[in-house]
C-alpha positions as CSV (number, residue, x, y, z in Angstrom):
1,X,118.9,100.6,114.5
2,X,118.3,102.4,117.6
3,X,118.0,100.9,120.9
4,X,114.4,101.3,122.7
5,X,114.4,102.2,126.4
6,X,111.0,102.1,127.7
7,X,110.2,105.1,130.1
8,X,106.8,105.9,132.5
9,X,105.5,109.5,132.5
10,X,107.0,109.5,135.8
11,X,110.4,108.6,135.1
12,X,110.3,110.6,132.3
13,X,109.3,113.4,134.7
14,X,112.3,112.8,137.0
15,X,114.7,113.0,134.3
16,X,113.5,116.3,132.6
17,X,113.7,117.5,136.5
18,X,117.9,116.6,136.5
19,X,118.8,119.0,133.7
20,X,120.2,122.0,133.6
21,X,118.2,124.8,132.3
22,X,120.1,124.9,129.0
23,X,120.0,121.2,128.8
24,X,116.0,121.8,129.2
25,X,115.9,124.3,126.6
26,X,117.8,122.3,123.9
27,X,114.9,119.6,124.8
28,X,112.4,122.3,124.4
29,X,113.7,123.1,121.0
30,X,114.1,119.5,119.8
31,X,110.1,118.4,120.8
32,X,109.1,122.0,119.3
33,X,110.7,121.3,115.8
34,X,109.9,117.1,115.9
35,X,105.8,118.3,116.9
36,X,105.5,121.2,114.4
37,X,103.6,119.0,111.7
38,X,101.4,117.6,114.5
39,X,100.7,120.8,115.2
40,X,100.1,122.3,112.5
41,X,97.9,119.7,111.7
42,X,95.8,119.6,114.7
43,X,95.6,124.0,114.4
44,X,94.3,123.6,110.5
45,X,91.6,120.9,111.5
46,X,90.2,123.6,114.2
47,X,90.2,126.4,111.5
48,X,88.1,123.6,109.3
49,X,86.0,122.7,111.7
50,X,85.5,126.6,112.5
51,X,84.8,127.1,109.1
52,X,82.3,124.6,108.8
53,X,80.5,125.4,111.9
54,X,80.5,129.3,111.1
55,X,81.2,130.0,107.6
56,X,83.4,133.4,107.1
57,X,82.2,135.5,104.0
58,X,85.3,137.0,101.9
59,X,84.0,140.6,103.2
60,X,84.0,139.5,107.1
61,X,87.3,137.7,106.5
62,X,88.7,140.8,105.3
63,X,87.0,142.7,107.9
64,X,88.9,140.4,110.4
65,X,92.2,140.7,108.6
66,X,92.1,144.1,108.7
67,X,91.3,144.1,112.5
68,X,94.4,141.8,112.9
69,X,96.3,144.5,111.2
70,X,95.2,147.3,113.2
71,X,95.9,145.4,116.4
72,X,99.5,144.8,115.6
73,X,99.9,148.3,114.2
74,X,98.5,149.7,117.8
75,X,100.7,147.1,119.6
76,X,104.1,149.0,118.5
């Protein structure tokens, strides 16, 4: 079993203000891939919620595809 230290925002804070930047980045990396299901989650609800406000036809959710597509192709 792990041990439980109990931090406040604050100290929390503090610590993340001692590391290094690599040490920071590692961090960044570890709360990025423990979060991505939450995430996720959270990003699918606002699509459904979207949806349900605002239903998309197929034709105007190709339409927006294809504007996505032609953005990116423009961007390069």
């Amino acid at each position: 079993m792990k041990p439980i230290i109990e931090l406040t925002p604050q100290q929390i804070d503090r610590a993340i203000e001692g590391l290094s930047p690599e040490e920071k980045l590692r961090l960044t990396e570890k709360l990025e891939k423990e979060t991505l299901s939450l995430r996720w989650r959270q990003i699918l609800r606002a699509i459904d919620v979207r949806l349900k406000k605002s239903p998309l036809s197929t034709r105007e959710a190709l339409e927006e595809i294809k504007a996505y597509r032609q953005e990116k192709r423009n961007a390069h």
